[in-house]
C-alpha positions in Angstrom: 11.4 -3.0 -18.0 7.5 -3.4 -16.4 5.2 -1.1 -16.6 1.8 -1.0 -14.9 -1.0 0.2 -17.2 -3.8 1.4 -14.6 -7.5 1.3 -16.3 -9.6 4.0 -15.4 -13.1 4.6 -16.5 -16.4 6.0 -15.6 -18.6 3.0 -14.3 -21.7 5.1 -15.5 -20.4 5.5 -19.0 -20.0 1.9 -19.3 -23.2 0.8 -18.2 -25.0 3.3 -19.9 -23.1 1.5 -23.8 -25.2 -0.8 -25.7 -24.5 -4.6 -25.2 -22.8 -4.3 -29.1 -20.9 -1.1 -27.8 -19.9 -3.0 -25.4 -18.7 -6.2 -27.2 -17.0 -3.9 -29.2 -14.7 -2.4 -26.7 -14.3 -6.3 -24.5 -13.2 -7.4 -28.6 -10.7 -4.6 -28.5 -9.2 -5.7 -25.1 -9.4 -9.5 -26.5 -7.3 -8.4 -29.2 -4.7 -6.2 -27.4 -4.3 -8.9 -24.4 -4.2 -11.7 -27.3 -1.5 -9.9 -29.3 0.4 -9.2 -25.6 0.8 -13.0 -25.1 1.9 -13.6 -28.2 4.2 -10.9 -28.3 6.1 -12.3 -24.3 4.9 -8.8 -23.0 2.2 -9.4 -20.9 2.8 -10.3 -17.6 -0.5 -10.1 -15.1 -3.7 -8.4 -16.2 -7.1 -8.2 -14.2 -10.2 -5.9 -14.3 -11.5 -5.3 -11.1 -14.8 -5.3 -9.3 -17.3 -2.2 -9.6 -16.2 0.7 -7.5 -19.1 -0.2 -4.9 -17.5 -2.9 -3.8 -14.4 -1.2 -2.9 -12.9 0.1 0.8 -10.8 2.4 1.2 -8.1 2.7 4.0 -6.8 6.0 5.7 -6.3 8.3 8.2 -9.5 9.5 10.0 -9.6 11.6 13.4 -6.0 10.2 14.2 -7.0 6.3 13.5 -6.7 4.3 10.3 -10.5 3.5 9.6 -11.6 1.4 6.6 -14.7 3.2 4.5 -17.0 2.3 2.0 -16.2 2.8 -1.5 -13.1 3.8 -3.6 -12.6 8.1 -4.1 -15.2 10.2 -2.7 -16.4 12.4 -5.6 -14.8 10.6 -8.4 -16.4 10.0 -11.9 -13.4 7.6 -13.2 -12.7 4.9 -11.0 -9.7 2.2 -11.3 -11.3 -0.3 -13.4 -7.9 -3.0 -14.4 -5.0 -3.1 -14.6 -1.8 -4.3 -16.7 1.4 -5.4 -16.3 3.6 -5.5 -19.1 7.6 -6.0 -19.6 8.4 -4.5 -22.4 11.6 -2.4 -24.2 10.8 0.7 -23.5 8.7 3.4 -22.1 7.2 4.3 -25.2 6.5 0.9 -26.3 4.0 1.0 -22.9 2.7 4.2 -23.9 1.9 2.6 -27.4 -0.3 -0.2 -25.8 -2.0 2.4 -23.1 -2.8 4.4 -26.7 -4.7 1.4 -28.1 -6.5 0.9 -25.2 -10.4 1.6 -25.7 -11.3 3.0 -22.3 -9.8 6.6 -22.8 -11.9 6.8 -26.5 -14.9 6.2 -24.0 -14.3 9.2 -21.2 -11.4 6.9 -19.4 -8.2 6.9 -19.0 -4.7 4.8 -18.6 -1.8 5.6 -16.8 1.4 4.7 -17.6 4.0 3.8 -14.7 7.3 2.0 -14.4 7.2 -1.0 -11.7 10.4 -0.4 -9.8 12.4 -3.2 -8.3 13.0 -4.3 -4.8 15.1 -1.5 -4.2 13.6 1.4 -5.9 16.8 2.6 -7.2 15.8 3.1 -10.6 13.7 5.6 -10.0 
């Protein structure tokens, strides 16, 4: 089964780590996405761009508008992402665990990727 592993972390937490603090945690993500491939479980994997960058699509005064940034009012923003296929459930929840960015104000959410038809869920 896939699961998405959605990144979340505070973009002001992160800048505000050392450069070592910081090599620290990318060295844990290394290790975790090395050990992924070697294991057959990782399937895609990307950090994104900082939140600033982002737009944001919805419904505004009865038109879809495109605004400016990601969540108004958010401190933790989507940061990356994972998709792996692995066994179980709680194998995915074991990899989200090792992850650094919840040790550092974060978090990661854990959700199945359904198929085509969505009858899984």
């Amino acid at each position: 089964m896939k699961y998405m592993l959605l990144i979340y972390n505070n973009p002001a937490t992160i800048e505000g780590l050392s450069e070592q603090e910081r090599a620290a945690v990318m060295g844990e993500v290394d290790a975790i996405m090395a050990e992924l491939a070697d294991t057959g479980e990782l399937v895609d994997g990307n950090g994104l761009a900082h939140p600033s960058t982002a737009k944001t699509v919805r419904l505004q005064g009865g038109a879809v508008a495109a605004t400016d940034g990601p969540f108004a009012e958010a401190k933790e923003q989507f940061a990356g992402y994972l998709t792996v296929d692995c066994e179980s459930e709680e194998r995915a929840v074991e990899i989200a665990l090792r992850w650094p960015d919840p040790r550092i104000g974060g978090a990661v959410e854990v959700r199945a990727v359904m198929d085509a038809a969505g009858a899984e869920m």
